[in-house]
LOMI-162050 format. One record per residue (C-alpha): residue number from 1; chain; x, z, y. Coordinates in steps of 0.05 Angstrom, whole numbers. Layout:
N
- nr	kette	xx	zz	yy
- NUM	A	X	Z	Y
...
END
This chain:
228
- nr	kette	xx	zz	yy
- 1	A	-535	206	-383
- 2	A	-552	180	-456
- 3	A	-491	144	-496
- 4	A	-534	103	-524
- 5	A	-607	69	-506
- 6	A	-667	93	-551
- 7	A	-671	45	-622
- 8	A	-713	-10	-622
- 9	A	-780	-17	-677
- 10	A	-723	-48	-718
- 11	A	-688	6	-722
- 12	A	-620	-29	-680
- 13	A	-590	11	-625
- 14	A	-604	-24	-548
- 15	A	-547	-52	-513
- 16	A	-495	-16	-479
- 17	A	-512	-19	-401
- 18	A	-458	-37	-354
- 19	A	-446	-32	-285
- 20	A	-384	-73	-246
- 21	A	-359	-51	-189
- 22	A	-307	-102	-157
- 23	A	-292	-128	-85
- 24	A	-285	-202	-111
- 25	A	-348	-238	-129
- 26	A	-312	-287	-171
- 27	A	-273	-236	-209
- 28	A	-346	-201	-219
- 29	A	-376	-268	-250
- 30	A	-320	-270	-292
- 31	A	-321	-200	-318
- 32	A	-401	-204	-328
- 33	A	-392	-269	-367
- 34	A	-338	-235	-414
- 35	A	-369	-174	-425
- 36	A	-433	-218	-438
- 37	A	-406	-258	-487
- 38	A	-397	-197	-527
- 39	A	-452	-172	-577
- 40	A	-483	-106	-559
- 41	A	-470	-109	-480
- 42	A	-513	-125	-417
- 43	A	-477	-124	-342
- 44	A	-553	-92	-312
- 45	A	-516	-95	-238
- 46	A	-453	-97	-194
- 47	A	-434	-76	-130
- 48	A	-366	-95	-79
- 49	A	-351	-24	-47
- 50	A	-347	38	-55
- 51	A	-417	60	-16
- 52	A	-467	3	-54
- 53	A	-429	26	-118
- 54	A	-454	97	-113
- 55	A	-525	74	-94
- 56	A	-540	30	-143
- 57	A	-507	75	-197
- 58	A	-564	133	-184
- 59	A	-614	75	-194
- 60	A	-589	38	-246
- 61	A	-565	101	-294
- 62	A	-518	59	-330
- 63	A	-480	73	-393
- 64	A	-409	46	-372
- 65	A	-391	30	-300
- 66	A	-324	-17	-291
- 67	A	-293	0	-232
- 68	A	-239	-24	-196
- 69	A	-191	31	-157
- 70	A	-178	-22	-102
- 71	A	-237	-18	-56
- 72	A	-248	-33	14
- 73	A	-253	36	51
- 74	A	-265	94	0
- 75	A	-234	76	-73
- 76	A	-255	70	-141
- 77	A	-233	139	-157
- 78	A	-269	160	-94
- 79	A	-329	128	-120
- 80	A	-321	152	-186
- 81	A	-318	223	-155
- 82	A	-383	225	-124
- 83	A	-422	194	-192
- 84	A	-390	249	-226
- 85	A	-411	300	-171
- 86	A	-483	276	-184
- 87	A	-485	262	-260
- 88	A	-430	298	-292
- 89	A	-436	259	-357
- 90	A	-421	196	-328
- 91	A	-377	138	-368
- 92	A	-323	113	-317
- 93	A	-275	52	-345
- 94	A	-224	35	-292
- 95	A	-200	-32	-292
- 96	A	-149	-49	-239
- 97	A	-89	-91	-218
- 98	A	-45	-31	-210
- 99	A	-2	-19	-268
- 100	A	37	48	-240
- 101	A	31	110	-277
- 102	A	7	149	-222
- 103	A	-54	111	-212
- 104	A	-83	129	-288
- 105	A	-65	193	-282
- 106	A	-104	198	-218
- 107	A	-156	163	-258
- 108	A	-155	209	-307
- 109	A	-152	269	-272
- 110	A	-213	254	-222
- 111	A	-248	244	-285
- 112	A	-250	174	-322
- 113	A	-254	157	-395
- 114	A	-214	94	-393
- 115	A	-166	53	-354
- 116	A	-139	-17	-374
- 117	A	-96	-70	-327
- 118	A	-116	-132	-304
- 119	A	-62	-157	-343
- 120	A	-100	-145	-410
- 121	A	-117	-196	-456
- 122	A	-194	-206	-454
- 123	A	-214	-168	-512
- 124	A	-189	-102	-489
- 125	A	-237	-95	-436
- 126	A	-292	-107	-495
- 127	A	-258	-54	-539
- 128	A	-249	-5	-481
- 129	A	-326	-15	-457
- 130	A	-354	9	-523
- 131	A	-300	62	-534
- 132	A	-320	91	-458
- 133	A	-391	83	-475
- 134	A	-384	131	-543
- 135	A	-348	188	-504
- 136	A	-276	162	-528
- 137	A	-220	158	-470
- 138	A	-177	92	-475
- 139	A	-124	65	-450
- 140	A	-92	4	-453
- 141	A	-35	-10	-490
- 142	A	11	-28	-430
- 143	A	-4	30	-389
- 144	A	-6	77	-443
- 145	A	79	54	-449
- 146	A	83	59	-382
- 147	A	58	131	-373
- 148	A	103	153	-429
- 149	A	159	129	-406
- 150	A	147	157	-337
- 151	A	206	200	-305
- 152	A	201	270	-297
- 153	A	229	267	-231
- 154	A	233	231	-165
- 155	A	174	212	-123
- 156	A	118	214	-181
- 157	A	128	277	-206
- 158	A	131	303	-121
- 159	A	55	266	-119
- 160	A	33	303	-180
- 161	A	35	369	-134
- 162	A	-24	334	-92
- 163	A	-93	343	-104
- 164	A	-143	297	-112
- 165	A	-173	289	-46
- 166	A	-95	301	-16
- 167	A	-78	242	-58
- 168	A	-133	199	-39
- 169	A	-120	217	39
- 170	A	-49	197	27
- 171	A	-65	126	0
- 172	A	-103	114	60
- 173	A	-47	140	108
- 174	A	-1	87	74
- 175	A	-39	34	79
- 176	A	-41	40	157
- 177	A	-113	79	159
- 178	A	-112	142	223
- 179	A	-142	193	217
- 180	A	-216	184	247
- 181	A	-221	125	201
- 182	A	-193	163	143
- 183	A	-240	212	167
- 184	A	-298	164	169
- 185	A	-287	127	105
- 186	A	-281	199	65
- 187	A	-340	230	99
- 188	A	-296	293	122
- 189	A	-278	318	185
- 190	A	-221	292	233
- 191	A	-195	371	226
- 192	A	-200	370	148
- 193	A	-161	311	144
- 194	A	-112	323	194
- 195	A	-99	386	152
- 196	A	-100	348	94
- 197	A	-47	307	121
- 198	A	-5	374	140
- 199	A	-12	391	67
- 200	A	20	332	35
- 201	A	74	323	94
- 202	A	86	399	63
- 203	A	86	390	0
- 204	A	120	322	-7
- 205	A	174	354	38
- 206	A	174	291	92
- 207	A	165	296	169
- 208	A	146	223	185
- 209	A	95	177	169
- 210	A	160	128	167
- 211	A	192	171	103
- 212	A	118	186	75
- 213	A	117	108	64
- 214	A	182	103	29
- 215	A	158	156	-16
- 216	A	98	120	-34
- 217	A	135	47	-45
- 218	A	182	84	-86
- 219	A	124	116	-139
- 220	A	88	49	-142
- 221	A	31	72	-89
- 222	A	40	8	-49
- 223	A	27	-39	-111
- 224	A	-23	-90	-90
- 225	A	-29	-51	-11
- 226	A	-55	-115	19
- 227	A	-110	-116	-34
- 228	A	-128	-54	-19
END
């Protein structure tokens, strides 16, 4: 995937392609008018879900795609995985309501260039789109205090242990998912997630779905659970 669009007879470079991803049609309008409002960038598509997102990414080829985490069934970073699986060069900004530091890092991790809050002024989501769509990571500037100041210790650092898809299995257990529907929404087997869940229970050292929760609440995992 190209950084940039070929140059025009002019000689000016093409706007920077974007692609929103975002269970709220309002909050889409409002991003695609923003962005739009900017010189030098064109929303070519969105998408509400996980599922349509990676669809119409493969057709669309787009140079950014802004994508929320919170997504009914499979996440944003779930999402994000599987464009990455496909086109490893892909430019993922996440944009999201959940301020915790775990939830960049997961970002990051599974592969994104860029995460900014919600709770960013306006222009940041402009700066971060043409940062992302050069090859730059960014951050914003409240979540890049917040991941400094993270504790060593306590529930995040226990999640850090998880993988990727053990973390992703997890957010779904918390938020009331079983295991076939886990197993559905992930495209896995019920036996891959049910050791899955085995794993984390293991590794997070808890016994009951009961203390699994508390864990969660108490590293920010339940932020914004009924948006989820």
């Amino acid at each position: 995937m190209s950084t940039s669009r070929a140059r025009g007879a002019a000689g000016t470079q093409s706007a920077i392609t974007v692609f929103l991803v975002d269970d709220h049609s309002v909050v889409r309008e409002g991003y695609r008018r923003l962005l739009e409002r900017a010189s030098g960038i064109d929303v070519v598509g969105e998408a509400g879900n996980a599922a349509d997102a990676y669809g119409e990414f493969q057709r669309l080829n787009p140079d950014v795609v802004v994508m929320d985490i919170s997504l009914p069934g499979a996440s944003g970073i779930e999402a994000m995985r599987h464009m990455l699986a496909r086109e490893p060069r892909a430019k993922v900004l996440m944009f999201s309501m959940h301020e915790e530091p775990i939830f960049a890092s997961r970002a990051f991790q599974a592969g994104a260039l860029g995460y900014v809050t919600k709770a960013s002024a306006p222009e940041v989501l402009v700066d971060a789109v043409r940062r992302v769509a050069q090859g730059l990571r960014y951050i914003s500037h409240d979540m890049a205090q917040s991941l400094a100041l993270q504790s060593v210790g306590g529930g995040a650092a226990s999640l850090a242990a998880l993988s990727n898809r053990e973390f992703e299995v997890m957010r779904l257990l918390v938020c009331g998912d079983t295991l076939n529907t886990i197993a559905d929404k992930l495209q896995l087997s019920y036996k891959t997630v049910a050791n899955h869940q085995s794993a984390i229970r293991q590794k997070l050292g808890v016994e009951t779905h009961a203390q699994l929760w508390q864990l969660a609440q108490r590293s920010g995992v339940l932020s914004g659970v009924n948006d989820i």
